[in-house]
C-alpha positions in Angstrom: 18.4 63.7 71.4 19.1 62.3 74.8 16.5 61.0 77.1 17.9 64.2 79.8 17.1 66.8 76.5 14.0 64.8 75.7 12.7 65.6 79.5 13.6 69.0 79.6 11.7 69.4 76.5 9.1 67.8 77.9 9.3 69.8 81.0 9.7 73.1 79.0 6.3 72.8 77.6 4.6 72.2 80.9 6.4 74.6 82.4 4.8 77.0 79.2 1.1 75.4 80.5 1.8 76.2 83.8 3.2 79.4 84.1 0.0 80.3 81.8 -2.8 78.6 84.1 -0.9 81.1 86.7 -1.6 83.8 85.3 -5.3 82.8 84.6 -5.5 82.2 88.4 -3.9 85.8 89.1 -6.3 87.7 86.7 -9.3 85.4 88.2 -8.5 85.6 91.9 -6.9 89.7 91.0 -10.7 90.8 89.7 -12.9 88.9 92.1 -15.2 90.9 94.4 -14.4 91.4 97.5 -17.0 89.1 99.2 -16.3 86.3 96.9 -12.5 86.6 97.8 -11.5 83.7 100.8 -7.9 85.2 102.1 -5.4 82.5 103.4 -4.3 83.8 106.7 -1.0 85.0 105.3 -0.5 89.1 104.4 -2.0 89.5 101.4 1.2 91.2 99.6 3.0 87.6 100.5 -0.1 85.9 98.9 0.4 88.3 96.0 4.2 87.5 95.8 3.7 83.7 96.2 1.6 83.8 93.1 3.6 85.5 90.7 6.8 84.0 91.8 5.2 80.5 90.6 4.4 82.2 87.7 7.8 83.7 87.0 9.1 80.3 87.7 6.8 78.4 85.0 7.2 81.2 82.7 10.8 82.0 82.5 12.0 78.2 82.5 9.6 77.0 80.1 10.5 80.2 77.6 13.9 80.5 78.1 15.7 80.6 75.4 13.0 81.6 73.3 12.4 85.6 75.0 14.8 87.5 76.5 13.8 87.5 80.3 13.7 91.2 80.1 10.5 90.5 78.1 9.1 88.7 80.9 10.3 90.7 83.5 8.3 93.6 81.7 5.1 91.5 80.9 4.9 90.3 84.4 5.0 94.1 86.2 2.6 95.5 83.8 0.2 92.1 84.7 0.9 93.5 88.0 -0.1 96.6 87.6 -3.2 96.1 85.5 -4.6 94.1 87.5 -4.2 96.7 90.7 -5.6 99.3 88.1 -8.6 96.9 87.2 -9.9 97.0 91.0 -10.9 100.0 90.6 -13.9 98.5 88.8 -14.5 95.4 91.1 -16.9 95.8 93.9 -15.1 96.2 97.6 -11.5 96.1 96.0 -8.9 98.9 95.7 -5.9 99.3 94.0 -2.6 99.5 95.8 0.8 100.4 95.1 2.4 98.0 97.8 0.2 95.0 95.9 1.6 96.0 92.6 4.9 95.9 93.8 4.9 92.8 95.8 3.1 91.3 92.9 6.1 92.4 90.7 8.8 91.3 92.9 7.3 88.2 93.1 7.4 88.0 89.2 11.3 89.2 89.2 12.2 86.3 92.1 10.5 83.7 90.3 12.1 84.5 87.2 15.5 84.4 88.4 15.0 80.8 90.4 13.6 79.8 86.7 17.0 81.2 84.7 18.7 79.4 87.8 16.9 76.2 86.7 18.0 77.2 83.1 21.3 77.3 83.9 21.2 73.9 86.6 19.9 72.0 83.6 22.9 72.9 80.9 25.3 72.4 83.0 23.5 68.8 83.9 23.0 68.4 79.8 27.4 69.0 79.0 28.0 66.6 81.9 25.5 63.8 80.1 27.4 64.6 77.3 31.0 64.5 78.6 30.1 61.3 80.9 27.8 59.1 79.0 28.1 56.5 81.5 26.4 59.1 84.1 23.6 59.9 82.2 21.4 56.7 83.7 20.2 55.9 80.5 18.3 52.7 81.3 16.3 52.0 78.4 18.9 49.5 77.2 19.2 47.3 80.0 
């Protein structure tokens, strides 16, 4: 294993962590009351979008290659939408369909920049491979 695999390994699984203390954050921040809630400034569907693209990101980098990004393309929209669905339980919160769909699109953008990552990395791993000398393997100096 090269030192480039051996950080993208690395990186995989924190990317795994990550993506998953995103969605923690989303459910949390999704089901808090309304008075509880402290808005940024920014439109909330943008807010709602920002999140789930970081978690589409985190998830869809650190899993590739181990789901089919359809998978997580499905699993993030139906987060989406349950947790629109579950303010119809919280106190001064409301579903809306504009929130589950910037919530979603968020997910699908942050999933594609994470199979763009994906793909940035093999193509850096074959040119390690076919130039060892580029590589900047230090460790033996």
């Amino acid at each position: 294993m090269t030192d480039l695999q051996g950080l993208g390994s690395a990186f995989r699984r924190g990317s795994r962590w990550l993506g998953w203390i995103c969605v923690l954050i989303i459910v949390v921040l999704s089901w808090l009351p309304a008075s509880e809630l402290v808005r940024t400034g920014v439109n909330p569907r943008v807010e709602h979008g920002f999140a789930y693209t970081w978690a589409g990101i985190f998830l869809s980098f650190g899993y590739s290659g181990r789901r089919p990004i359809f998978q997580l393309l499905l699993g993030l929209a139906a987060l989406a939408c349950a947790m629109e669905l579950g303010q119809f339980f919280v106190e001064g919160r409301h579903p809306a369909v504009l929130d589950a769909f910037a919530s979603a699109s968020g997910g699908v953008l942050g999933s594609l920049i994470g199979v763009c990552m994906v793909v940035a990395e093999s193509q850096l791993q074959g040119k390690a491979r076919s130039n060892p000398a580029e590589s900047h393997d230090f460790s033996e100096s």
